[in-house]
C-alpha positions as CSV (number, residue, x, y, z in Angstrom):
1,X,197.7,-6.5,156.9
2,X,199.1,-8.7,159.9
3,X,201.1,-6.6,162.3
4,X,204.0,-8.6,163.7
5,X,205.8,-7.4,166.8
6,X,209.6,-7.4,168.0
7,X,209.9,-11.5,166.0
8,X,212.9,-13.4,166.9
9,X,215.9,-13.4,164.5
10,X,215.4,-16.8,164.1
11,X,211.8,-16.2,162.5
12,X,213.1,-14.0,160.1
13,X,213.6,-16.2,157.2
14,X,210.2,-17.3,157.5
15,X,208.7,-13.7,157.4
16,X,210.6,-13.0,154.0
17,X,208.6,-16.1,152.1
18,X,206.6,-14.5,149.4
19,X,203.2,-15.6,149.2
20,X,202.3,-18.6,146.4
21,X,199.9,-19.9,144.5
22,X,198.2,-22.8,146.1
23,X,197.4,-26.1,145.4
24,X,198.6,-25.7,141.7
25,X,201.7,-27.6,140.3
26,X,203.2,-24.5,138.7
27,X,206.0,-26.1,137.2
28,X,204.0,-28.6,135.0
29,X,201.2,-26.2,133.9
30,X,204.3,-23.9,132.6
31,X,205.8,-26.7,131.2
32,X,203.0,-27.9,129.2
33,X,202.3,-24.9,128.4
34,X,206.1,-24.7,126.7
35,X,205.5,-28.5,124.9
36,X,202.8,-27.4,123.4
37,X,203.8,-24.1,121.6
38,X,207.1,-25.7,120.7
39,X,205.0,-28.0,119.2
40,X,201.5,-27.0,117.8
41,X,203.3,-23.4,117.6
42,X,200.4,-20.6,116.4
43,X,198.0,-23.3,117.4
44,X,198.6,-23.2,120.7
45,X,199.2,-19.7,121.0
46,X,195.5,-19.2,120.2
47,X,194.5,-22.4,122.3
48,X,196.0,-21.2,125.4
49,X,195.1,-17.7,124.6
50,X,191.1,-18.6,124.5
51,X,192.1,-20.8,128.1
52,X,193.5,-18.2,130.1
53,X,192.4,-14.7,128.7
54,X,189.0,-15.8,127.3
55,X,189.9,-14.2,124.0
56,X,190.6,-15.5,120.4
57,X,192.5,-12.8,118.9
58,X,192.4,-12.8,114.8
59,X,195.6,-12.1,113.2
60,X,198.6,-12.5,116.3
61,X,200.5,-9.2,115.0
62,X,199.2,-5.8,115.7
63,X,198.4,-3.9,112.3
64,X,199.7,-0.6,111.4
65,X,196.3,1.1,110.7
66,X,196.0,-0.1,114.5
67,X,198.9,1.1,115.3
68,X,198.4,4.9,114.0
69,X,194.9,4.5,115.0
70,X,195.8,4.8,118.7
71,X,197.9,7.8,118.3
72,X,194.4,9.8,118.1
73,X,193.2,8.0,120.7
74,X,195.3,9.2,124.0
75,X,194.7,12.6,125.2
76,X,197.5,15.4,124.6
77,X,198.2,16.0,128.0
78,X,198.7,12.0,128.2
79,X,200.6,12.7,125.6
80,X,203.2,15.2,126.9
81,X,203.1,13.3,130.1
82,X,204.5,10.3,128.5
83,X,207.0,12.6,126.7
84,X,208.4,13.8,129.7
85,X,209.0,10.0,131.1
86,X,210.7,9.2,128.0
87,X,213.1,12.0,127.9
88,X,213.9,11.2,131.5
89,X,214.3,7.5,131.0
90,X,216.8,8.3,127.3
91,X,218.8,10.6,129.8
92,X,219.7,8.3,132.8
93,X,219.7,5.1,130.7
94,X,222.0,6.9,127.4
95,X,224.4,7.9,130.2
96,X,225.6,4.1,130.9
97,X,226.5,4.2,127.2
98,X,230.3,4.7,127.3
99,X,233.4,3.4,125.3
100,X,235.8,1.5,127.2
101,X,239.8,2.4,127.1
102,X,242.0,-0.2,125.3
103,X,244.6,-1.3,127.8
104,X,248.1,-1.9,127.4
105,X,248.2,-5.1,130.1
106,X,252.2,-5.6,129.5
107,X,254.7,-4.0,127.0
108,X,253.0,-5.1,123.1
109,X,250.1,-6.6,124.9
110,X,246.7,-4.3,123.7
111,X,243.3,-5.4,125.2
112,X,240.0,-4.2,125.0
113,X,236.1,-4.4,125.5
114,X,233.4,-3.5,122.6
115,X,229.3,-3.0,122.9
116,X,227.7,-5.2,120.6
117,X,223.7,-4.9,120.8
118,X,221.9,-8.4,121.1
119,X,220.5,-8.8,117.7
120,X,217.0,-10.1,118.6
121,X,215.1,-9.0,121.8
122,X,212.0,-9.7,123.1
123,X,209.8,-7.7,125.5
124,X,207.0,-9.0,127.6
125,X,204.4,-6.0,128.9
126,X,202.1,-7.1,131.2
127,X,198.2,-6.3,130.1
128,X,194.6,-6.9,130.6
129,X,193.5,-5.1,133.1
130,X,196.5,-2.9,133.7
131,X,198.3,-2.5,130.5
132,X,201.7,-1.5,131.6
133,X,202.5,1.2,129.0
134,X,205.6,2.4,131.2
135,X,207.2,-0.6,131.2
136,X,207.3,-0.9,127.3
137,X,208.8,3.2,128.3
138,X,211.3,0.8,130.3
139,X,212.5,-1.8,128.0
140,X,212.0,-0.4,124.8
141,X,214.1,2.6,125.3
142,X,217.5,0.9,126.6
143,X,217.2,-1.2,123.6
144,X,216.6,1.4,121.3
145,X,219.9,2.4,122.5
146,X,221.7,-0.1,122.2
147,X,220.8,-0.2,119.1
148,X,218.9,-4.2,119.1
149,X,218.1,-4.6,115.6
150,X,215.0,-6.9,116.4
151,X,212.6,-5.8,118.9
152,X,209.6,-7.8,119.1
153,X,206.7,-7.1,122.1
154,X,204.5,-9.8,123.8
155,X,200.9,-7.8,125.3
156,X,198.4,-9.6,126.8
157,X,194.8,-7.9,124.7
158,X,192.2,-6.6,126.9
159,X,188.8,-8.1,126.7
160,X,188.1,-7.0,123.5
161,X,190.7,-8.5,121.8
162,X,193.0,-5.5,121.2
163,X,195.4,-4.4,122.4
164,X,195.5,-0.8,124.9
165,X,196.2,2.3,122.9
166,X,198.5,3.4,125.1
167,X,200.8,0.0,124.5
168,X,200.9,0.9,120.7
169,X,200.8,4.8,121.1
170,X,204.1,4.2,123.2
171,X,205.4,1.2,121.0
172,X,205.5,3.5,117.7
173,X,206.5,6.9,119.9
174,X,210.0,4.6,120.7
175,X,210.1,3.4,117.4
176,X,208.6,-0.4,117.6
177,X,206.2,-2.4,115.2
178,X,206.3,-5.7,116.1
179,X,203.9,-5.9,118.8
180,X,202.0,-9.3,119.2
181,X,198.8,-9.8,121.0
182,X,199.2,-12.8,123.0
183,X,200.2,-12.8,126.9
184,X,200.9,-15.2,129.7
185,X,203.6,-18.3,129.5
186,X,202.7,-19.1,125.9
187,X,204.1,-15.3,125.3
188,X,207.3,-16.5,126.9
189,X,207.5,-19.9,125.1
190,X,206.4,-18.2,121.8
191,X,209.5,-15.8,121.5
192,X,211.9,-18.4,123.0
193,X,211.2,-20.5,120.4
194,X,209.1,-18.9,117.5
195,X,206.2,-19.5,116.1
196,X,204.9,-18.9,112.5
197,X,203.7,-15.7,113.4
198,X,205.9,-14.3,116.3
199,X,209.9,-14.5,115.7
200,X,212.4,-16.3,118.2
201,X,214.9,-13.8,119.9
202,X,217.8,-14.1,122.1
203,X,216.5,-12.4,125.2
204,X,213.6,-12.2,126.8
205,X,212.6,-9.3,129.0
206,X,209.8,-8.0,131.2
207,X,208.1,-8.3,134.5
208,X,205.0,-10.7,135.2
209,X,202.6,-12.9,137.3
210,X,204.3,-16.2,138.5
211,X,203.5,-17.9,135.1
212,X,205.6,-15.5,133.4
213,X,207.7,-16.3,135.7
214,X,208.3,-19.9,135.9
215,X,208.5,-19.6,132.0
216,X,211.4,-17.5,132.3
217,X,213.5,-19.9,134.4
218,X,212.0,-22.7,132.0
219,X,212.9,-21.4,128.7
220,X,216.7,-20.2,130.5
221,X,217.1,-23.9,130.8
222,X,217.2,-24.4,126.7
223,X,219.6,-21.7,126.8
224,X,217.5,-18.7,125.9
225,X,218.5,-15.6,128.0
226,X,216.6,-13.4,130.2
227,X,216.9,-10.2,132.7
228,X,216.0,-11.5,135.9
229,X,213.0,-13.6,137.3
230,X,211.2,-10.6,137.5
231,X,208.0,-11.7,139.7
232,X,205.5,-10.3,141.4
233,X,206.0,-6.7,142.8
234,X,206.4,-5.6,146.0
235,X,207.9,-3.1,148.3
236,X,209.7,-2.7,151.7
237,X,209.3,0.6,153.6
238,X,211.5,1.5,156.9
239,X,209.9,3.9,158.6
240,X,210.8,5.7,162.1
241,X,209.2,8.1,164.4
242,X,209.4,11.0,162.1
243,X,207.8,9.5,158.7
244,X,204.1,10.2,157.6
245,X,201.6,7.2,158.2
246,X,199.8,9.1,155.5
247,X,202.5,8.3,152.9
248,X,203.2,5.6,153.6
249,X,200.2,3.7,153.3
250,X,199.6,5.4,149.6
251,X,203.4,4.0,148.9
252,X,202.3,0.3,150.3
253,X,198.8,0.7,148.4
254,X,201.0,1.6,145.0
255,X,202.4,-2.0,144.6
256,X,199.3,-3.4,145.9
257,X,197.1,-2.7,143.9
258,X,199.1,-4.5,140.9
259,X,198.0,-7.8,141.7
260,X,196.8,-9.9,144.6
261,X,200.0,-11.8,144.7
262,X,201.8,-9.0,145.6
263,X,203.8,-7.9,148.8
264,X,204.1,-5.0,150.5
265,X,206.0,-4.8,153.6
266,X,206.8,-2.0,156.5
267,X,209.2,-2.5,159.1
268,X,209.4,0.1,161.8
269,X,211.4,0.9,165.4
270,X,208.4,2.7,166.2
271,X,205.5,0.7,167.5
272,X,202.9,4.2,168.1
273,X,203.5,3.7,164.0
274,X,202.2,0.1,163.5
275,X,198.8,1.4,164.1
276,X,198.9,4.7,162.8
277,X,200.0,3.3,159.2
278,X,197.6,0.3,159.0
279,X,194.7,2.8,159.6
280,X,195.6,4.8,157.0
281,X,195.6,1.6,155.2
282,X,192.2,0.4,155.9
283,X,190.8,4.2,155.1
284,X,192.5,4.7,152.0
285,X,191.9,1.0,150.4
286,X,188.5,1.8,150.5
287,X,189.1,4.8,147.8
288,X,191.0,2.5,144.7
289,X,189.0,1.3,142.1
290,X,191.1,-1.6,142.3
291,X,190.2,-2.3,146.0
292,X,189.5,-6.1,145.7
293,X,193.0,-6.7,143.9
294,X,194.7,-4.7,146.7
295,X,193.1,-6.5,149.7
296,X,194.0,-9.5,148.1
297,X,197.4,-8.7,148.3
298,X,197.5,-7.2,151.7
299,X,196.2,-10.4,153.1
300,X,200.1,-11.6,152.0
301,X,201.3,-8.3,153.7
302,X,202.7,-7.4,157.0
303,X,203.5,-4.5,159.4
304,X,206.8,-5.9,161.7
305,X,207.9,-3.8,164.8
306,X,211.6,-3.9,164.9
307,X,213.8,-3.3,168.1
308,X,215.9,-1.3,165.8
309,X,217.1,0.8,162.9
310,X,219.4,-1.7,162.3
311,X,217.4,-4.5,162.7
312,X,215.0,-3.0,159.9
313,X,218.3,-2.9,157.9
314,X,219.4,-6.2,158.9
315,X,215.6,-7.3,158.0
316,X,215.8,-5.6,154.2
317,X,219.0,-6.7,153.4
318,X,217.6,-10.6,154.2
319,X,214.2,-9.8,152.4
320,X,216.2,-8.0,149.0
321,X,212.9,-6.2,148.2
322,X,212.2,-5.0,144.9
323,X,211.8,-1.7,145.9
324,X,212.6,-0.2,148.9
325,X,211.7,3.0,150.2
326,X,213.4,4.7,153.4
327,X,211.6,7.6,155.0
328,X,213.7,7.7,158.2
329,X,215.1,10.8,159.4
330,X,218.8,9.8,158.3
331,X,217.8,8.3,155.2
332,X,221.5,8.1,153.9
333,X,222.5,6.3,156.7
334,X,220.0,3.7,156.0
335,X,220.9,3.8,152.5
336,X,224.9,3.3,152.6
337,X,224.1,0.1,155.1
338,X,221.8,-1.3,152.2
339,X,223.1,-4.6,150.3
340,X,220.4,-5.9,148.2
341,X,217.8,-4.2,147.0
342,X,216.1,-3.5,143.4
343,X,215.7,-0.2,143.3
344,X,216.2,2.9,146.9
345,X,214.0,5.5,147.1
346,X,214.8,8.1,149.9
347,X,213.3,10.4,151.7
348,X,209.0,11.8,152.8
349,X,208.7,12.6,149.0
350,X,210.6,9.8,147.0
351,X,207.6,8.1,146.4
352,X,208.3,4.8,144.3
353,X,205.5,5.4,141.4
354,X,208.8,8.2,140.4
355,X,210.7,5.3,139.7
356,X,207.8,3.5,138.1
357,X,206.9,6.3,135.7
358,X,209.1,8.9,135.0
359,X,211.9,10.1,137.5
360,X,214.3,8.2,134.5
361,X,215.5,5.3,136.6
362,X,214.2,1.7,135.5
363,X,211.5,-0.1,137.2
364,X,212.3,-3.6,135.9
365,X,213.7,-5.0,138.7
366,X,214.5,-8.5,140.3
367,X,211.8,-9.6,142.7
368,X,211.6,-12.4,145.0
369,X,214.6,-11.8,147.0
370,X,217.0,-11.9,143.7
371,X,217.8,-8.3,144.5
372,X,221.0,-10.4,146.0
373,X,222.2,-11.4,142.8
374,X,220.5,-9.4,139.7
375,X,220.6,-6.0,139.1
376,X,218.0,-4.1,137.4
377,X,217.3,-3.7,133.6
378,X,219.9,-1.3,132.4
379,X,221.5,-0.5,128.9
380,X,223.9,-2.5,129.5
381,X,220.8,-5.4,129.8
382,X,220.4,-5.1,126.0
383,X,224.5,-5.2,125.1
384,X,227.1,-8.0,125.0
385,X,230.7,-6.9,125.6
386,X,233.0,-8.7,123.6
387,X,236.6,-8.8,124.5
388,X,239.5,-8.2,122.0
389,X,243.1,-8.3,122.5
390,X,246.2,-7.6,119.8
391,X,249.9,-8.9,120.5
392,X,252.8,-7.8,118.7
393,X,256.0,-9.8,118.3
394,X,257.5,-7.3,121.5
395,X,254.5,-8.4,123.7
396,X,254.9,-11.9,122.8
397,X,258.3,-12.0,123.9
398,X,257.4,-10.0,127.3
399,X,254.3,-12.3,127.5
400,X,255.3,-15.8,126.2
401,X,257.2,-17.0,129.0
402,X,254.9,-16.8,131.4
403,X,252.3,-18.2,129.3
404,X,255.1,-21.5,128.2
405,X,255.1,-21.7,132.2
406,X,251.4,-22.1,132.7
407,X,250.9,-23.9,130.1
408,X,253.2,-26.8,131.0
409,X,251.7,-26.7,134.7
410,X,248.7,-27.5,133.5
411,X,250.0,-30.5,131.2
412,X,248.7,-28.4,128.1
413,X,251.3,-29.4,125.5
414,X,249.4,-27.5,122.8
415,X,248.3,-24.4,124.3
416,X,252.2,-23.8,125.2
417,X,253.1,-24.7,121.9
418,X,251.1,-22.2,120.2
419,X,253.4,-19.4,122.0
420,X,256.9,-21.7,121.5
421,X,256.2,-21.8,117.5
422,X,256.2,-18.0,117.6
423,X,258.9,-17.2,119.8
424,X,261.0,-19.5,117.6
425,X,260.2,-18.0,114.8
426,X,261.0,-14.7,116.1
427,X,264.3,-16.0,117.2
428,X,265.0,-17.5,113.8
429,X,264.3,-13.8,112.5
């Protein structure tokens, strides 16, 4: 990790830069990559799946005998583990379920909201290597919830060809069968637009590598919805005199060690705790079986001495971190002078795999400094609101006039017209 002390304001901006993939022209890859399932469609999916994952999958979809075939696979205590997440993560998430009032705006004038589910969803769960069980945990629940009547899931397939036990275990647990094996930006591309195996949806969700990514923002441009450009992961710590080294190296270790273009970042007032932390680094690196992945990413990583608190809050806000975690003596203080930021963890023992796992809050979250303008995953993610409104003849007349006079300032004959036809007829009654 590169230890940066007491940097100019000025250099800021160039600290929060995340780290890229070089000498690759991501935008065209993804792009072709988009062409050529929207044309060649199955084809492709299995073309680009033998380029990227070195696998040729047989049938796309993920049987039912394969299915009930991994609930025998995952150990009970697993098992009750992943129960325990789930009832947590129904009970924060069913709470943003509520019905709005209907509002009486003026005198006759009734308006209203309503939840409507998206019809068709589609969830991406990163694989391979690390198949992402809790994030299915994450997605699949709110939009159980909402009651989506199509959920379709996107898994990259280890090695093997198959897909984990513990994707499908937790698919069928939630109540999902349509779980394709097939990963990367064709995954993207292939819900977006369909193919004849894996069915088009309205909205894409689900965290990935910057392929993932890039497809995201692509596919948004044909109007397909998604979450968030959910990147990368990363974390920000602020840490002060009174904070553990010891934790929070394991907390900059946990995001880490998804992937070497991950971030992990600690900004501190304190510089006896610059070296303090990245020693506990360096030792406990050395203990995670994914040790080259982590290194990898804390070659993008830093440790930044700040003059101040509030320059480390100043710093976070700029950087909108994924996650951040505050182990500072007054951790409310920091917290209610945060602006953008994914997800807050506070406090020595609000270690961010909670959120990732099971604490109930959601761990899809924006990365890449769009903490300043997306909010996580949430029910709400999953719903449309649809606004209705009811006028009687009373609340036309308190109403109409106004309308008539806004109408006519705008040099919209017809729009005022629709309210003077009524209120003549009213008059005539």
């Amino acid at each position: 990790m590169e230890k940066i002390l007491l940097p100019v304001r000025e250099n800021w901006q160039e600290l929060c830069r995340r780290p890229e993939i070089p000498g690759i022209d991501l935008e065209n890859v993804v792009r072709d990559i988009i062409n050529n399932i929207k044309s060649e469609s199955d084809k492709a999916v299995y073309f680009y799946s033998g380029k990227f994952d070195g696998i040729l999958p047989g049938k796309l979809k993920a049987t039912s005998e394969e299915i009930l075939d991994s609930i025998e696979q995952i150990p009970q205590s697993l098992k009750n583990a992943i129960n325990v997440a789930k009832k947590n993560i129904e009970s924060f998430h069913s709470a943003q379920l509520h019905t709005e009032p209907v509002i009486e705006t003026i005198e006759g004038v009734r308006c209203w909201r309503k939840n409507v589910p998206i019809e068709k969803v589609g969830l991406y769960i990163p694989g391979g290597s690390a198949p992402l069980f809790s994030t299915l945990l994450m997605l699949g629940i709110p939009a159980k919830l909402a009651g989506c009547n199509e959920i379709v899931v996107c898994t990259p397939p280890g090695k093997n060809g198959k897909i984990s036990p513990l994707i499908l275990y937790t698919a069928q647990l939630i109540g999902i069968s349509e779980i394709f094996k097939v990963g990367g930006a064709q995954a993207i591309a292939a819900m977006a637009y369909g193919t004849e195996s894996i069915p088009k949806v309205y909205k894409i969700f689900g965290p990935g590598n910057q392929y993932v990514t890039k497809a995201k923002k692509l596919i948004q441009q044909d109007g397909i919805a998604i979450d968030m450009p959910a990147g990368p992961s990363e974390v920000l710590v602020i840490a002060d005199n009174k904070a553990n080294p010891e934790f929070i190296a394991a907390d900059l270790l946990s995001q880490a060690e998804h992937g070497p273009d991950s971030q992990v970042i600690m900004l501190t007032d304190n510089p006896n705790l610059i070296d303090k932390v990245k020693s506990e680094v360096d030792k406990q690196v050395e203990q995670l079986p994914r040790k080259d992945i982590a290194l990898k990413a804390l070659e993008n990583s830093k440790l930044i001495l700040l003059a101040t608190l509030n320059d480390c809050i100043d710093f976070s806000n700029m950087y909108a971190p994924e996650h951040l975690i505050i182990n500072t003596a007054d951790a409310n203080y920091v917290a209610g002078n945060i602006k953008n930021a994914g997800s807050v963890f506070l406090g020595n023992f609000s270690c961010e795999s909670a959120g990732d796992y099971a604490s109930g809050t959601n761990h899809t979250l924006p990365t890449n400094g769009f903490a300043k303008n997306y909010s996580g995953v949430s029910t709400d993610s999953f719903l449309k609101k649809i606004t209705f409104q009811e006028i009687n003849a009373e609340g036309l007349k308190n109403l109409g006039p106004t309308i008539e006079l806004m109408a006519e300032a705008e040099s919209l004959s017809g729009h005022k017209n629709a309210v003077s036809i009524r209120l003549k007829s009213l008059q005539n009654d």
